[in-house]
N, C-alpha and C positions, 0 to 999 in steps of 0.2 A: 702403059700408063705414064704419065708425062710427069715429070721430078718436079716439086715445089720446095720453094725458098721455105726457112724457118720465120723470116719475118710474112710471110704471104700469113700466116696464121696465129700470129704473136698475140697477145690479146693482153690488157690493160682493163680490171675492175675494180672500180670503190666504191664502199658504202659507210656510212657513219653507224658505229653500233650503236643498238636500242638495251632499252632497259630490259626489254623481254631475250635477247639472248646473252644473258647476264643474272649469277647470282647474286645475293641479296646485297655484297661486298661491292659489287659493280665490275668485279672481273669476269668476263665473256669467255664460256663457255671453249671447252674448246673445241666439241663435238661442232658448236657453230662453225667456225671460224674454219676446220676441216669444207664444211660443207660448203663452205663458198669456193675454199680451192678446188676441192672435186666438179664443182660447178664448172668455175672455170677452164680445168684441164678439159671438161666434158665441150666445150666452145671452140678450144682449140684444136685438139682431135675430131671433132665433127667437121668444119672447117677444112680443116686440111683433108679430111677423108670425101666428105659427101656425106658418108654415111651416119647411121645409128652408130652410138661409143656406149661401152661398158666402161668401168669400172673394174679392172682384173687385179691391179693391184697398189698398197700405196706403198714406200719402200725411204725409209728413211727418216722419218717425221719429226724435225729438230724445233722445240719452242725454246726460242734468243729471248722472248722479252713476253711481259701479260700485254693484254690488251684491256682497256676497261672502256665503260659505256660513253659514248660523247666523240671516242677515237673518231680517228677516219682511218681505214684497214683500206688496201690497196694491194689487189694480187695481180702478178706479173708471172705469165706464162709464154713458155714457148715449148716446141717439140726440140728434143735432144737427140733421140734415135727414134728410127721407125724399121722393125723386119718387116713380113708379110703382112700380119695382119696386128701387128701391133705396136700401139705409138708410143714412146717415155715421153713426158712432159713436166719441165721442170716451174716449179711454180715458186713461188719468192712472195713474203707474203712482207709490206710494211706499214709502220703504224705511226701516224701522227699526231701528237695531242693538239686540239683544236684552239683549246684555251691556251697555249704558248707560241714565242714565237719558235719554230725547231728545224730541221731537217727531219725527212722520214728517216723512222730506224727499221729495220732488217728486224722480225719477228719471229720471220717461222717458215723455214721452210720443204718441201718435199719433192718427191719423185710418183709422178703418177702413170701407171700403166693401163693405157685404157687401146680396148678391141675396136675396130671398126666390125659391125654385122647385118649381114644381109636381112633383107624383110622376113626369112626364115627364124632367126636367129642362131645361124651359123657364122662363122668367123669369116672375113670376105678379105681378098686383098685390098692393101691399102696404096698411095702412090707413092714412089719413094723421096727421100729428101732430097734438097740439092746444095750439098754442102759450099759454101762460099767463102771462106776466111780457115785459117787454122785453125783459129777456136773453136770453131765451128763443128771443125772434123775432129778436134781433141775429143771436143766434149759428145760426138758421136759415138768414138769409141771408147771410151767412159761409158756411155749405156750400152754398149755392145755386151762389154764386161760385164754390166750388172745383168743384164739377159742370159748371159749365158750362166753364171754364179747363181740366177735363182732354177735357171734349167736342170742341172747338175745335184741344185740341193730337192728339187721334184721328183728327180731320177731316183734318190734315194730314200725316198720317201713310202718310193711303189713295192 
């Protein structure tokens, strides 16, 4: 299987929140604002894979700032590590207020572990990365660690 770049599948989404994914305060949800990143982690691990992505796991789930209705929300994914059949993808979420003039700010961000899987649904190999920069390879093995840490805490679970 032929190694791809992290930019070959980097992915860039924005959308201006509505009223409907917001309570009555006009602060947005945050089950929404998940669901765009899961979204978009799911674009980037399909991408990179070919295949069907689950969702296995989310790992880290930091909210920096609210969001409220009118923003423009802007998530920013890339894969971090990939084993066999499973990808990390780090997503970065920012938020603009539309009626100002600003710089986006850093909102919220996570770690997504999503599976590639065959038309079965069985877990399929995936292709490997192709690390190009140190940081690159840092922050590979950064999720190496977090794979193997949630491995270890599964082992004991059993």
């Amino acid at each position: 299987m032929e190694e791809k770049t992290i930019s070959y599948s980097s992915m860039i989404m924005s959308q201006v929140m509505l009223p409907n994914q917001a309570n009555p305060a006009g602060n947005v949800h945050g089950g929404e604002i998940m669901k765009i990143m899961d979204s978009t982690a799911g674009v980037v691990s399909k991408k990179h894979s070919r295949l069907n992505t689950v969702t296995a796991r989310v790992d880290e789930l930091v909210f920096h700032l609210p969001i409220f209705v009118g923003d423009l929300l802007t998530c920013k994914a890339h894969l971090v590590y990939v084993g066999r059949s499973s990808m990390e993808v780090a997503v970065t979420v920012e938020v603009e207020d539309m009626e100002i003039e600003q710089e986006p700010q850093k909102a919220l961000s996570a770690y997504f572990t999503m599976v590639g899987m065959d038309k079965k649904g069985t877990p399929s190999p995936v292709p490997p990365l192709k690390l190009e920069t140190p940081e690159e390879k840092a922050a590979f093995e950064d999720g190496r660690l977090r794979y193997e840490i949630y491995k270890q805490k599964k082992q004991k679970k059993k």
